[in-house]
C-alpha positions as CSV (number, residue, x, y, z in Angstrom):
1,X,174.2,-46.6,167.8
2,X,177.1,-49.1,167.2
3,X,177.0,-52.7,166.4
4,X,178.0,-54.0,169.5
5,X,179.1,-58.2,169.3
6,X,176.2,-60.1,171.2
7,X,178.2,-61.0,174.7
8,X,175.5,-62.9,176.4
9,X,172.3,-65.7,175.0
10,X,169.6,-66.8,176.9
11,X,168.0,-70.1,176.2
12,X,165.2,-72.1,177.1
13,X,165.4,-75.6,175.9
14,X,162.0,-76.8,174.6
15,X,161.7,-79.7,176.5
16,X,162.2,-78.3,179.7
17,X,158.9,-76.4,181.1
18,X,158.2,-73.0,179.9
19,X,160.0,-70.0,182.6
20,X,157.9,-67.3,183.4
21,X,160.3,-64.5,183.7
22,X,163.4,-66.0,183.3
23,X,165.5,-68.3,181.2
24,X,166.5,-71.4,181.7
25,X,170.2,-70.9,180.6
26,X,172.2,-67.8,180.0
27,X,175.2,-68.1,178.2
28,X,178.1,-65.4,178.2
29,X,179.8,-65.9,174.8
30,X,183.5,-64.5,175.2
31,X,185.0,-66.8,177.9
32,X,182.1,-69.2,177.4
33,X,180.6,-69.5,181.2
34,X,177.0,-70.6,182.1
35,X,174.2,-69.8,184.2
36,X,172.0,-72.5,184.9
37,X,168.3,-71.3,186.9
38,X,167.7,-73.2,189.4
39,X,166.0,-76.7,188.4
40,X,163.0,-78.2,190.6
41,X,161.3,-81.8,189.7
42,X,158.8,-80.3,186.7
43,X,158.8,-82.6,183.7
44,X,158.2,-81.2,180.2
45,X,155.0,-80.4,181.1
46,X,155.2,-78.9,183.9
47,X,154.3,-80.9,186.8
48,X,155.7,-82.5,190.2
49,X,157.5,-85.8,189.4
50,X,157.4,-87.7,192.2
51,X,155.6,-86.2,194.9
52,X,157.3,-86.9,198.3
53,X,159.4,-88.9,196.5
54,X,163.0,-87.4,197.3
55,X,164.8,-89.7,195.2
56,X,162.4,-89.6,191.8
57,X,162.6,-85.7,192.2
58,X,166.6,-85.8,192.4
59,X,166.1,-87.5,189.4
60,X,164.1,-85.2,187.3
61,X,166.0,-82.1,188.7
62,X,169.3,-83.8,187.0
63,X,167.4,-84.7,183.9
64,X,166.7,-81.0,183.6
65,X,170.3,-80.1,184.3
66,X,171.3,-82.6,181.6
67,X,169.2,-81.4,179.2
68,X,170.1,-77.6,179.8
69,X,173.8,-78.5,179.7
70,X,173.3,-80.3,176.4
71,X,171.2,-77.9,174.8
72,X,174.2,-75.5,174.5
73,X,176.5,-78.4,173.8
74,X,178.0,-79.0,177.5
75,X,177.7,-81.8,179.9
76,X,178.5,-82.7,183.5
77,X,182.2,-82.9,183.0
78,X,181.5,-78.9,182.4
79,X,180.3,-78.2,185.6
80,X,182.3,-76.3,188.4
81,X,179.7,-75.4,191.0
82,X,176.4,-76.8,192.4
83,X,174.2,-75.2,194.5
84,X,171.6,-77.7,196.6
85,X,168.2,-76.2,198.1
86,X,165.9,-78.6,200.2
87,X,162.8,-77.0,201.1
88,X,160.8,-79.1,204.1
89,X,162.9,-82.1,204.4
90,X,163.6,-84.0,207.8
91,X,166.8,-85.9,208.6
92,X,164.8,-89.2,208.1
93,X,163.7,-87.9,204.8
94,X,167.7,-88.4,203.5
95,X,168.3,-91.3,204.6
């Protein structure tokens, strides 16, 4: 078995809630990209913020983006891609 140079880390931020069979963040060293999971409105903790409140859970989901993003030493200036997902929304519920 060679030593191989670790190519990829995977990191879940404390203060973000615990995944369950995923990470939160996995870094690919040589070239430097990352993979953010998919954030929804938990707090630390783990629960809803702002229940039927589109704009509060907005919120949260890009305080856990910012957080993810910081806790490998990135921000939002490093960000090429977003992906949205609204689950049961109406078109009165974004206005």
């Amino acid at each position: 078995m060679t030593n191989q140079p670790q190519t990829t880390r995977f990191v879940n931020p404390p203060s973000l809630p615990r995944p369950m069979g995923y990470s939160h963040i996995a870094e690919v060293l040589n070239g430097r990209t990352l993979y953010i999971s998919g954030q929804v409105a938990f707090d630390q903790s783990g629960n809803l913020v702002g229940p039927n409140d589109l704009r509060a859970q907005t919120h949260q989901v890009f305080t856990n983006l910012k957080v993810a993003l910081e806790a490998v030493g990135a921000d939002f200036n490093s960000v090429v891609k977003l992906t949205y997902y609204l689950l049961g929304g109406s078109p009165e519920f974004l206005k």
